[in-house]
N, C-alpha and C positions, 0 to 999 in steps of 0.2 A: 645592257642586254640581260633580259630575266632568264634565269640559268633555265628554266622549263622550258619558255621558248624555244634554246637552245636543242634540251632532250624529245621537246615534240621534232624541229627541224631533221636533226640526227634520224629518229627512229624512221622517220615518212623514209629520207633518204637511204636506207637499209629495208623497209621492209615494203615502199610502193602504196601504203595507203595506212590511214590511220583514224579512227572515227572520238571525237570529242563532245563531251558532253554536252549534249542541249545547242551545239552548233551546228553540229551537221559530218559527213563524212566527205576525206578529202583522199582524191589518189593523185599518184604520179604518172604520166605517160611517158610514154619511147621521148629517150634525150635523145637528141642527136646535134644541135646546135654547138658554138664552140660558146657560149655567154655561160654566165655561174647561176641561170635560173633556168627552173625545169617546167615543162607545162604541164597543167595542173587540170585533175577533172572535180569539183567541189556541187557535194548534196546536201543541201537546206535541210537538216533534219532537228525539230525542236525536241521531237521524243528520242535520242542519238543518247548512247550509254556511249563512255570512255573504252577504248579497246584493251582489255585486260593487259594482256602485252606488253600494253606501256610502261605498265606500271610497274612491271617485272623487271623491263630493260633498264628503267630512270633507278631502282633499288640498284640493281648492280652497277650503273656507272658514279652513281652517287655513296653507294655503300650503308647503306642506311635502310632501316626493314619498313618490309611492302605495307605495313598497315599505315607508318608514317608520311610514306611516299603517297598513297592514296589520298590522305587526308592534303597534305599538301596539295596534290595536282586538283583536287575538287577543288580548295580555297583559290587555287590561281585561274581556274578554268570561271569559276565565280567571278572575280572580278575582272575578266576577260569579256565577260557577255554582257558587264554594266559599261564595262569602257566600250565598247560595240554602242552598246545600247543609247550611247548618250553620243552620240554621232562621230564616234571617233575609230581608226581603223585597228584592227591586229593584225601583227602582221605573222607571217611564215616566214620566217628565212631561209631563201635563196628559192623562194616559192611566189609570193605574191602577200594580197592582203585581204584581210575576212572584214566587212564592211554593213551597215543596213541600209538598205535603200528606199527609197519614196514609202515603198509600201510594205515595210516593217520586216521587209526577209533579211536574212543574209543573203550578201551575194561574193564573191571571190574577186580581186582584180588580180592578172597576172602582173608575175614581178616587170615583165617587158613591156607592160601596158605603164606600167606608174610612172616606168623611166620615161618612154617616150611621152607622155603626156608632161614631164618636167622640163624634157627638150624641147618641145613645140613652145610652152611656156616661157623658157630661155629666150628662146630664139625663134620668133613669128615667122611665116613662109610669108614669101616676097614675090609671091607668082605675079606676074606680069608689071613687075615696076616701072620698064621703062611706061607701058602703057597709061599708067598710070598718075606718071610723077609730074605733065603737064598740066593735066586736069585738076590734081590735088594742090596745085603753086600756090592757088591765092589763097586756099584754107592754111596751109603750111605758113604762111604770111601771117594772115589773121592771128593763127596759133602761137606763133611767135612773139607776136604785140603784143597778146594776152600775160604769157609767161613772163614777158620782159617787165610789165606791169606787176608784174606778183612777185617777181623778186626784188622791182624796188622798192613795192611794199614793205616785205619782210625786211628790206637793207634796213627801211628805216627804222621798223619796229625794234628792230636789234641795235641800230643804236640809242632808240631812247632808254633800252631795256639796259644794255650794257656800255656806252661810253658815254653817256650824256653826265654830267655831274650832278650827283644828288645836291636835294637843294637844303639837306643841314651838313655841316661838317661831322665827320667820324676820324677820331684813333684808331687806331689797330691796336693801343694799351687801353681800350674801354673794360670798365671795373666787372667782372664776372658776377657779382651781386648787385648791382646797379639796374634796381627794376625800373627806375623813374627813365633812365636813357632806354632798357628793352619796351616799354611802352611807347615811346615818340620814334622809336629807331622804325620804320616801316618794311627797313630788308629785313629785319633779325626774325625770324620765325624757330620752331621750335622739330624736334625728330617727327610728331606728330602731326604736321602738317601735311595736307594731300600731296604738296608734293615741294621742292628744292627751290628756292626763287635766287638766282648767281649774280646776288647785286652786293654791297659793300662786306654786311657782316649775313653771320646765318647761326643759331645757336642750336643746341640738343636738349633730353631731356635733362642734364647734368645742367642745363644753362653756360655753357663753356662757349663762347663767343667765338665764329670762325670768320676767316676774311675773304676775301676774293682769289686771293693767293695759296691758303691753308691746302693742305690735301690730306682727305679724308679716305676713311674703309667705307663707302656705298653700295646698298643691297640695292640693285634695281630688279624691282619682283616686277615679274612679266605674267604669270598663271596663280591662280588659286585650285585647289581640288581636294574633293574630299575623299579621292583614289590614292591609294597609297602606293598601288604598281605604278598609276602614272606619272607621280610624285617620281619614285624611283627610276622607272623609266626613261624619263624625259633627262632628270640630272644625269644620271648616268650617261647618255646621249650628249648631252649637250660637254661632260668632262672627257670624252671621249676625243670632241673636236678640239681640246685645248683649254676651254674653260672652265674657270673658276664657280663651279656652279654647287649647289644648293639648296635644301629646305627646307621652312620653319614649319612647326606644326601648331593648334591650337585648340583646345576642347570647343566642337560645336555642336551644343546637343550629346547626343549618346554618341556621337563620332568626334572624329578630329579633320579639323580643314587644315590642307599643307599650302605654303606657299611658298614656290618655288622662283629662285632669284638667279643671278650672277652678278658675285660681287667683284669689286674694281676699287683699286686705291684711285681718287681722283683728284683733282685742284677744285674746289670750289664753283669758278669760275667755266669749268667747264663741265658740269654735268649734265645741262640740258643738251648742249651737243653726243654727248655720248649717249643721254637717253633716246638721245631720235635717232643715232646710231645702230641701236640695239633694238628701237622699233621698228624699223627697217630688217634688220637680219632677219629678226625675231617671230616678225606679223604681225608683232601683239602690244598691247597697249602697255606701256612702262609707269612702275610706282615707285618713287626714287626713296629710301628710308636710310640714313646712317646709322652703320653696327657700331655697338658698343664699342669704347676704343680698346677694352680688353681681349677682344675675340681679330 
């Protein structure tokens, strides 16, 4: 959580309204519910100056002087309206979230709108099932043949992939300098490769030979950005829930692109599984990379 964040959430909740640059102004109405969100009245304003006030209140709780604190909340209010701007939400805590819609405003979602749209999401309404659940039989059937079909598919791809026996023999003592066996070997690929293939051996950029059994330190990078709060955001967030999370940076152009990861000690042999594990939690597409063995 971005400490600002924080000091915008606090001051709304003390003083009922609070106007932010180039986003618009937002108040609070009569709470009366027993939930920890408050309903929210939010005004689209792109000419919207920061409410002095703030700036006065974040100095005293942070201790630190108001021309610094300025400068600060402009750079965070900045990349606040590029994270906006590239379809992504900010949120208010214990408020809702500031968003753009079709036609390039901001608009507000209340915090009670997010949740129950997660719970409907969760958990689809079942209105009239039994009426239903006759007429749907033979799709339900259908669907199922289908599905039964596609997992024998996959059974079988996964065993040509992982128990079928390769058709040269490999040691587990292959010679760590031995380019003539890394050429003919077809599992041994290198850190640089798009992505992990969990068949006999698998090497790095050291050429250090691994096996099906080895277990390794693996970055699986799920985002790139060239946002550094979201960068921070996001890991923070995500170490929040428990994980081991992460990210690299890299000169591109006059900026730097982050890549953000959660890394996991793994076996070899199981990484595609935990990749599609973590694309699953995740949403998002996974690029499996081994860290150095010294980090």
């Amino acid at each position: 959580m971005n400490r600002y964040e924080q000091y915008i959430s606090e001051f709304l909740a003390e003083n009922k309204e609070v106007s932010l640059e180039k986003i618009g102004v937002i108040k609070t109405l009569e709470h009366t519910g027993e939930t920890p969100s408050v309903p929210v009245d939010f005004i689209f304003d792109k000419r919207a100056i920061t409410t002095p006030e703030l700036v006065d209140f974040i100095s005293s709780r942070a201790g630190k002087s108001k021309s610094l604190i300025a400068s600060d909340l402009e750079s965070h209010l900045k990349q606040a309206r590029e994270f906006i701007n590239i379809g992504k939400t900010y949120e208010i805590i214990n408020a809702g979230f500031i968003k753009k819609n079709n036609a390039g405003q901001y608009e507000f979602i209340p915090l009670s709108q997010a949740v129950k749209a997660q719970k409907n999401f969760s958990h689809p309404a079942t209105k009239n099932k039994r009426g239903k659940k006759r007429g749907s039989s033979a799709v339900q059937l259908f669907t199922l043949i289908i599905v039964l079909a596609i997992i024998g598919g996959l059974s079988w791809e996964a065993y040509q992939f992982f128990l079928k026996p390769a058709p040269q023999n490999t040691t587990e003592n292959e010679t760590v300098n031995n380019s003539d066996t890394a050429k003919n070997n077809d599992t041994a690929i290198t850190k640089d490769s798009a992505a992990l293939h969990t068949t006999n051996s698998i090497t790095d950029t050291t050429h250090k030979i691994y096996n099906d059994n080895d277990t390794v330190s693996v970055k699986y990078i799920f985002e790139t950005t060239d946002l550094l709060l979201r960068a921070q955001s996001r890991t923070a967030k995500l170490k929040s829930y428990g994980n081991d999370a992460g990210y690299d940076s890299v000169t591109n152009g006059a900026g730097k692109l982050y890549s953000l990861y959660i890394i996991k000690n793994t076996k070899i042999s199981d990484t595609l599984a935990v990749k599609d594990s973590l694309a699953k939690f995740l949403q998002k597409d996974i690029q499996i990379k081994i860290a150095p063995a010294n980090k």
